[in-house]
PDB file as gemmi writes it, atoms N, CA and C in Angstrom:
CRYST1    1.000    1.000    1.000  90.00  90.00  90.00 P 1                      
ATOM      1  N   UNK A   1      78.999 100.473 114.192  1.00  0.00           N  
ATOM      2  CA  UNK A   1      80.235  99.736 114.037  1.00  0.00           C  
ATOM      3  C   UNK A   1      81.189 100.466 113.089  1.00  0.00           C  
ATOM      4  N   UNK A   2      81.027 101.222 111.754  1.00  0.00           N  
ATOM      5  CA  UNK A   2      81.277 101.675 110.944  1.00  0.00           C  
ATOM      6  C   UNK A   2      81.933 103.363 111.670  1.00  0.00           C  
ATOM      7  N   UNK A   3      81.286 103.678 112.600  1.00  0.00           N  
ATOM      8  CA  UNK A   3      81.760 104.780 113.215  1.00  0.00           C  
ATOM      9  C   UNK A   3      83.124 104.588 113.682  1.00  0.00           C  
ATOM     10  N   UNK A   4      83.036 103.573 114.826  1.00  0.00           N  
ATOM     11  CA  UNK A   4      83.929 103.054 115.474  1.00  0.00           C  
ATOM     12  C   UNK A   4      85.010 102.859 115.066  1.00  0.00           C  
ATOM     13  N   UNK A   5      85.180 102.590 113.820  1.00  0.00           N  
ATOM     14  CA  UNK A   5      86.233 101.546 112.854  1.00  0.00           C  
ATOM     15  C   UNK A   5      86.980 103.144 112.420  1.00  0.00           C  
ATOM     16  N   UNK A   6      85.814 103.955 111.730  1.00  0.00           N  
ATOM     17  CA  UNK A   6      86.788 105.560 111.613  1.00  0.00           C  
ATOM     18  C   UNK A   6      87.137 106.023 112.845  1.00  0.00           C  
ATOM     19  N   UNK A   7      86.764 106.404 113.170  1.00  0.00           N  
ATOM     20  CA  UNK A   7      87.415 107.085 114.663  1.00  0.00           C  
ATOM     21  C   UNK A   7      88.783 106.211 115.078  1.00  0.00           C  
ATOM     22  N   UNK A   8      88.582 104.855 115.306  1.00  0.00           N  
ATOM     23  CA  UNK A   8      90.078 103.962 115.434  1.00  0.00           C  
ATOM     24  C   UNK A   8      91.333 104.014 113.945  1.00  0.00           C  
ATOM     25  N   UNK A   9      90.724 104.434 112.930  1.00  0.00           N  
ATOM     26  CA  UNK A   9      91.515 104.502 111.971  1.00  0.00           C  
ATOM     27  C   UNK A   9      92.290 106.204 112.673  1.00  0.00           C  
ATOM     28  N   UNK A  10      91.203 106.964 112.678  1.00  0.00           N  
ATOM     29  CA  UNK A  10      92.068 108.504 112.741  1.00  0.00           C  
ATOM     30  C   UNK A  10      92.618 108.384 113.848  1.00  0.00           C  
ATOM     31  N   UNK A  11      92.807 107.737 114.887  1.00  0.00           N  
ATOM     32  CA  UNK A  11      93.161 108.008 115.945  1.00  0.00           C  
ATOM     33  C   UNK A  11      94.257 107.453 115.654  1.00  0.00           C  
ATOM     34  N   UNK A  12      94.632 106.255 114.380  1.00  0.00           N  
ATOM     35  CA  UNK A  12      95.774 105.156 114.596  1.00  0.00           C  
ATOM     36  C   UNK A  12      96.106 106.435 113.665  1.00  0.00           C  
ATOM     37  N   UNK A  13      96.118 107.415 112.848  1.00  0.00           N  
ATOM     38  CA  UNK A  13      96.785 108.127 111.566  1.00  0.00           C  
ATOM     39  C   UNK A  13      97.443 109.170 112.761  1.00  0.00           C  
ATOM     40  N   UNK A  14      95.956 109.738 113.596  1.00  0.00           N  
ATOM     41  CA  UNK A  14      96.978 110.684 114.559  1.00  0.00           C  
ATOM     42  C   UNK A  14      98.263 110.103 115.318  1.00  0.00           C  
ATOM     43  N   UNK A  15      98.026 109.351 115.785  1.00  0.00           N  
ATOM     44  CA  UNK A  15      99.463 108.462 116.099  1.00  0.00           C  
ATOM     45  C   UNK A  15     100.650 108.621 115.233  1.00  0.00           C  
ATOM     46  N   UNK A  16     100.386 108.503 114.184  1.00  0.00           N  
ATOM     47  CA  UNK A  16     101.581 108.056 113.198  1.00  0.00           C  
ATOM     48  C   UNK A  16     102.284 109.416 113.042  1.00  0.00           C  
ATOM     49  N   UNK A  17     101.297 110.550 113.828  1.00  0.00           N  
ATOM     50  CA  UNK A  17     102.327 111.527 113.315  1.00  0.00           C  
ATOM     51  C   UNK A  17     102.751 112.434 114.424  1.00  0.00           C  
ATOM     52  N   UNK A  18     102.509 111.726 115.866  1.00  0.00           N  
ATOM     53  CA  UNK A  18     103.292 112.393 116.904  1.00  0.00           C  
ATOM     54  C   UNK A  18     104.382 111.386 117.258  1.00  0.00           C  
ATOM     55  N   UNK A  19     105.044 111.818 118.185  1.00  0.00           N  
ATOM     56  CA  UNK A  19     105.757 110.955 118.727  1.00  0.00           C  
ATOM     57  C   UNK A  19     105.450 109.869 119.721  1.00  0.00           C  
ATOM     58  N   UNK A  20     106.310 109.050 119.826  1.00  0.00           N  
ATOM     59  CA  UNK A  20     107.469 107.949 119.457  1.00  0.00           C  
ATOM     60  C   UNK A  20     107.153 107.989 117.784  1.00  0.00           C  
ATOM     61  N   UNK A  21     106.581 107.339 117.464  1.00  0.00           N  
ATOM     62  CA  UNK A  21     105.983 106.846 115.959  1.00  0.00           C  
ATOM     63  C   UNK A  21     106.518 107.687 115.131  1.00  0.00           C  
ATOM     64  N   UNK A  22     106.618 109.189 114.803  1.00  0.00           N  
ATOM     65  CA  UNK A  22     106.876 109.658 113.915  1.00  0.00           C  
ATOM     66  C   UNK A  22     108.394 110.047 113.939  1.00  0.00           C  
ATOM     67  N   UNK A  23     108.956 110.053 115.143  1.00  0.00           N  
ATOM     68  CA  UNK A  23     110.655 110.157 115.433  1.00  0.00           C  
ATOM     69  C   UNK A  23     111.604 109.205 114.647  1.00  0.00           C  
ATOM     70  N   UNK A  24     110.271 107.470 114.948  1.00  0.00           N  
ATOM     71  CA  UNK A  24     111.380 106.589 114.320  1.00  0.00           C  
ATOM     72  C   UNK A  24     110.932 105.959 113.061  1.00  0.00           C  
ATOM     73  N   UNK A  25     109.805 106.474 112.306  1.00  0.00           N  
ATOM     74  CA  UNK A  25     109.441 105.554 111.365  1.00  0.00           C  
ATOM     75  C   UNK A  25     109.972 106.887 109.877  1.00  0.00           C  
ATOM     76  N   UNK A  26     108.836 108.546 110.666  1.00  0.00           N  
ATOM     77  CA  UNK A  26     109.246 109.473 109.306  1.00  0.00           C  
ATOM     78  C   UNK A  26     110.343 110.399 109.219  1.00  0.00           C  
ATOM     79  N   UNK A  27     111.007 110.839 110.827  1.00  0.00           N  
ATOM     80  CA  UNK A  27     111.692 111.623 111.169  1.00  0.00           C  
ATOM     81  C   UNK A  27     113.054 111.441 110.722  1.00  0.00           C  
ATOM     82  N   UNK A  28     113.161 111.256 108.863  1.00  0.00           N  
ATOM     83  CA  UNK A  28     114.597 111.426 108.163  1.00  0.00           C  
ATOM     84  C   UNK A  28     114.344 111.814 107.214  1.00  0.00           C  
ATOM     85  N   UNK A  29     115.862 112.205 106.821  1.00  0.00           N  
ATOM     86  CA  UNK A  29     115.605 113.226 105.739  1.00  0.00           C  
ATOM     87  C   UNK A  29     115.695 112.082 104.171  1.00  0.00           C  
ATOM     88  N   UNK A  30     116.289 111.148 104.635  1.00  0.00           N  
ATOM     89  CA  UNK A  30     117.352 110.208 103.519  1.00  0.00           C  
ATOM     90  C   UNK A  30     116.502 108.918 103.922  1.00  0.00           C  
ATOM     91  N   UNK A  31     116.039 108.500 102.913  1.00  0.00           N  
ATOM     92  CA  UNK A  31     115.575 108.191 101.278  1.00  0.00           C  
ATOM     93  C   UNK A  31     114.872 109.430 100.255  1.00  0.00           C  
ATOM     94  N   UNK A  32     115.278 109.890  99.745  1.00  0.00           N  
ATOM     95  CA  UNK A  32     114.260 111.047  98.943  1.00  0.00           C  
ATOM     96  C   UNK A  32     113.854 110.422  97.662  1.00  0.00           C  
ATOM     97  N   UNK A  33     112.392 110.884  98.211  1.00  0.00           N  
ATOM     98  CA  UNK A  33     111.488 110.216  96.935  1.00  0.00           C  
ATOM     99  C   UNK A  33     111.021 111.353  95.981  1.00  0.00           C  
ATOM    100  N   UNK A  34     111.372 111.253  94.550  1.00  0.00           N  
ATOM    101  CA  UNK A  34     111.217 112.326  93.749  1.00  0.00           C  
ATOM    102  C   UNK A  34     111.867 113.569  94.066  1.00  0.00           C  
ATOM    103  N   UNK A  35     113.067 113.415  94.898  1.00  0.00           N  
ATOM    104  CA  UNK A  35     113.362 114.910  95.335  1.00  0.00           C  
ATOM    105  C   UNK A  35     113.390 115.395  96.237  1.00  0.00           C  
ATOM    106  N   UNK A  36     112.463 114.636  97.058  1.00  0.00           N  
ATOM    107  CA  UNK A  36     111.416 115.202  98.475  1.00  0.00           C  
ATOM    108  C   UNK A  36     112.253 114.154  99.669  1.00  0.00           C  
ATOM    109  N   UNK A  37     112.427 115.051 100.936  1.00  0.00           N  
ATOM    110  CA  UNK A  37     112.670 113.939 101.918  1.00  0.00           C  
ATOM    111  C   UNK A  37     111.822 113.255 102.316  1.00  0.00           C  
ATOM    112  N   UNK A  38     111.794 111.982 102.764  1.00  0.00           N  
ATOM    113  CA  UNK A  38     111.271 110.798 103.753  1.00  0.00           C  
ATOM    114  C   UNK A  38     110.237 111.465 104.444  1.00  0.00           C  
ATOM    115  N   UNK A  39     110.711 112.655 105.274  1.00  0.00           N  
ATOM    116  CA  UNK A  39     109.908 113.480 106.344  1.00  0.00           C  
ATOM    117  C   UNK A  39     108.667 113.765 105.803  1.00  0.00           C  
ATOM    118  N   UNK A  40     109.259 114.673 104.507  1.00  0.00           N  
ATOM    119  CA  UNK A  40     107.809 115.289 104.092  1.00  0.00           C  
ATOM    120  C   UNK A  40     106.550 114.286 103.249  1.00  0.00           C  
ATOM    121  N   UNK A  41     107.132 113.014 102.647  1.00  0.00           N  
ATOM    122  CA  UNK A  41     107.021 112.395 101.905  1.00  0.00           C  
ATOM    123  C   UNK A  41     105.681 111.091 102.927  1.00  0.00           C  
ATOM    124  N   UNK A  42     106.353 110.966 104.056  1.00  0.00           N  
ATOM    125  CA  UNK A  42     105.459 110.588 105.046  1.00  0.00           C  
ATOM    126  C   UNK A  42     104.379 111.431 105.272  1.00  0.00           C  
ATOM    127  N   UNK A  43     104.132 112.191 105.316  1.00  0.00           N  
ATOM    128  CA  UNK A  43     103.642 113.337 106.474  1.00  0.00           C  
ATOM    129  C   UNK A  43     102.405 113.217 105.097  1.00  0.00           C  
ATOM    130  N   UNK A  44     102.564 113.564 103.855  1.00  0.00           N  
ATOM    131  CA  UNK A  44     102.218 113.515 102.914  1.00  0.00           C  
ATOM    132  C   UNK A  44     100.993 112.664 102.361  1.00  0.00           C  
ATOM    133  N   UNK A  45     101.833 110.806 102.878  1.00  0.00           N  
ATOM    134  CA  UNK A  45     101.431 110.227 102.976  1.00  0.00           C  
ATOM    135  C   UNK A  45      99.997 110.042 103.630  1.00  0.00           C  
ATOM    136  N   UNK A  46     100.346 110.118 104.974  1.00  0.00           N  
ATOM    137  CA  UNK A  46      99.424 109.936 105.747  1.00  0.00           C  
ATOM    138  C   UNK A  46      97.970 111.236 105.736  1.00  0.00           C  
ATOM    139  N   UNK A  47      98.355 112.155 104.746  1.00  0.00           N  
ATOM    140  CA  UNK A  47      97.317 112.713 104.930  1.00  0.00           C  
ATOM    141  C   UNK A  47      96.392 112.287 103.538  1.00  0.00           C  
ATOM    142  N   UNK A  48      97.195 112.009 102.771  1.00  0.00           N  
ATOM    143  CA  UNK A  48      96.517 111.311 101.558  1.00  0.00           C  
ATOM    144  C   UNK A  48      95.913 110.151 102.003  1.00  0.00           C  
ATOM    145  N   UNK A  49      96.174 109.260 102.900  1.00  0.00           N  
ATOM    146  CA  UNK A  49      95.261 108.393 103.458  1.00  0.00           C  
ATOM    147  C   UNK A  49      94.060 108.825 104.318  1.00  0.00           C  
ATOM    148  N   UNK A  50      94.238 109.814 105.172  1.00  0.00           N  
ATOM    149  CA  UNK A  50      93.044 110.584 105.225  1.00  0.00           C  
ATOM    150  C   UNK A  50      92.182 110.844 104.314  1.00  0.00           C  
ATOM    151  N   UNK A  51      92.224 111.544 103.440  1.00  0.00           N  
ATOM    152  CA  UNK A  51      91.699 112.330 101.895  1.00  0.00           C  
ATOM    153  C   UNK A  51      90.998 111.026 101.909  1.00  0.00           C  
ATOM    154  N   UNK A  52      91.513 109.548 101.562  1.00  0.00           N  
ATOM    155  CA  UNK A  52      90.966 108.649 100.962  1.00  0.00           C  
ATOM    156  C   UNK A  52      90.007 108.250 101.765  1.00  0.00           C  
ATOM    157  N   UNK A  53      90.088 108.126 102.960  1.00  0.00           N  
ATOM    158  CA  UNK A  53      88.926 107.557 104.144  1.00  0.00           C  
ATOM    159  C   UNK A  53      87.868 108.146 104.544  1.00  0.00           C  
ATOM    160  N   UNK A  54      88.235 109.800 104.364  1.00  0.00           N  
ATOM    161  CA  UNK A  54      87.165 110.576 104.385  1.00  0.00           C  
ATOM    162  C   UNK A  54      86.582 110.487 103.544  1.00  0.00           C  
ATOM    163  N   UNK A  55      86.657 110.523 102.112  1.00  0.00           N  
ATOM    164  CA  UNK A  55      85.813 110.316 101.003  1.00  0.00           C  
ATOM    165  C   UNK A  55      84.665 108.922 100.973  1.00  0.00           C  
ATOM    166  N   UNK A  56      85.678 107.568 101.302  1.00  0.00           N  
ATOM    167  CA  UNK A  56      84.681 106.613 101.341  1.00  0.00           C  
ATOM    168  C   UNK A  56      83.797 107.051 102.537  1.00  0.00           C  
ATOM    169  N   UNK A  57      84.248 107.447 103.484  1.00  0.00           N  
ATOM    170  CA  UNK A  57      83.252 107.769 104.851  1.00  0.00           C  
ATOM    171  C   UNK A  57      81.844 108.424 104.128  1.00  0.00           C  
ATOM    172  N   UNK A  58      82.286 109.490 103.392  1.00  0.00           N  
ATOM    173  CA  UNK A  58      81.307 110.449 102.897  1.00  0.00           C  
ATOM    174  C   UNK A  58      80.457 109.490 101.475  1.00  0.00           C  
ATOM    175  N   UNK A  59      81.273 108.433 100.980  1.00  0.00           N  
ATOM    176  CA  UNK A  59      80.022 108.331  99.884  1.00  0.00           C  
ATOM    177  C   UNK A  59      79.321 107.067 100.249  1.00  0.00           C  
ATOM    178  N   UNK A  60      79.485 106.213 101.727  1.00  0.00           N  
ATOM    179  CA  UNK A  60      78.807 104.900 102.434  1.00  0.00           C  
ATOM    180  C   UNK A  60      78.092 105.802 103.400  1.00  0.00           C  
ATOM    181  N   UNK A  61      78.778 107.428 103.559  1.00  0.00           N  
ATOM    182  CA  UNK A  61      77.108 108.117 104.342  1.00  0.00           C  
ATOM    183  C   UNK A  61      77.713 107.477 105.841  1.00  0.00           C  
ATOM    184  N   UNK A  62      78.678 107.822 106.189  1.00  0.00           N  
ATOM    185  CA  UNK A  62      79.120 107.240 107.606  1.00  0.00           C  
ATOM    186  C   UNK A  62      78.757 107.978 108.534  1.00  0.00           C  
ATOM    187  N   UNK A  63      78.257 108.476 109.848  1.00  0.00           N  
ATOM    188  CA  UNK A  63      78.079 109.563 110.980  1.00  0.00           C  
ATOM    189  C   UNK A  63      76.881 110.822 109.968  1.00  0.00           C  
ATOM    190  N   UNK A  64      75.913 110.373 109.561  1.00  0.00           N  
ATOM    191  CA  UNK A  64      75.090 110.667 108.992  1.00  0.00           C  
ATOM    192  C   UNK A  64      73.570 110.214 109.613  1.00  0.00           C  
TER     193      UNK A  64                                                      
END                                                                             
């Protein structure tokens, strides 16, 4: 069950960063956060949410 649930998470993160999804949610330059555009600031995002899911994956021992 625990497999399942990652694999549907990465698949919903890969989403977020092709298109439709990423045209209309990260694809601007304006709001800049710290400096940084929206674009990169997303993109950013979503891989730092990776980082985080992989880690719990790895210390609950998930696909192990």
């Amino acid at each position: 069950m625990r497999e399942r649930l990652a694999i549907a998470y990465f698949v919903a993160s890969t989403i977020a960063l092709v298109a439709p999804v990423y045209t209309s949610v990260g694809n601007h330059i304006e709001p800049r956060v710290l400096g940084l555009p929206w674009s990169l600031v997303y993109v950013l995002g979503v891989i730092a949410a990776n980082f985080v899911a992989l880690a719990w994956m790895y210390r609950r021992g998930i696909g192990r």
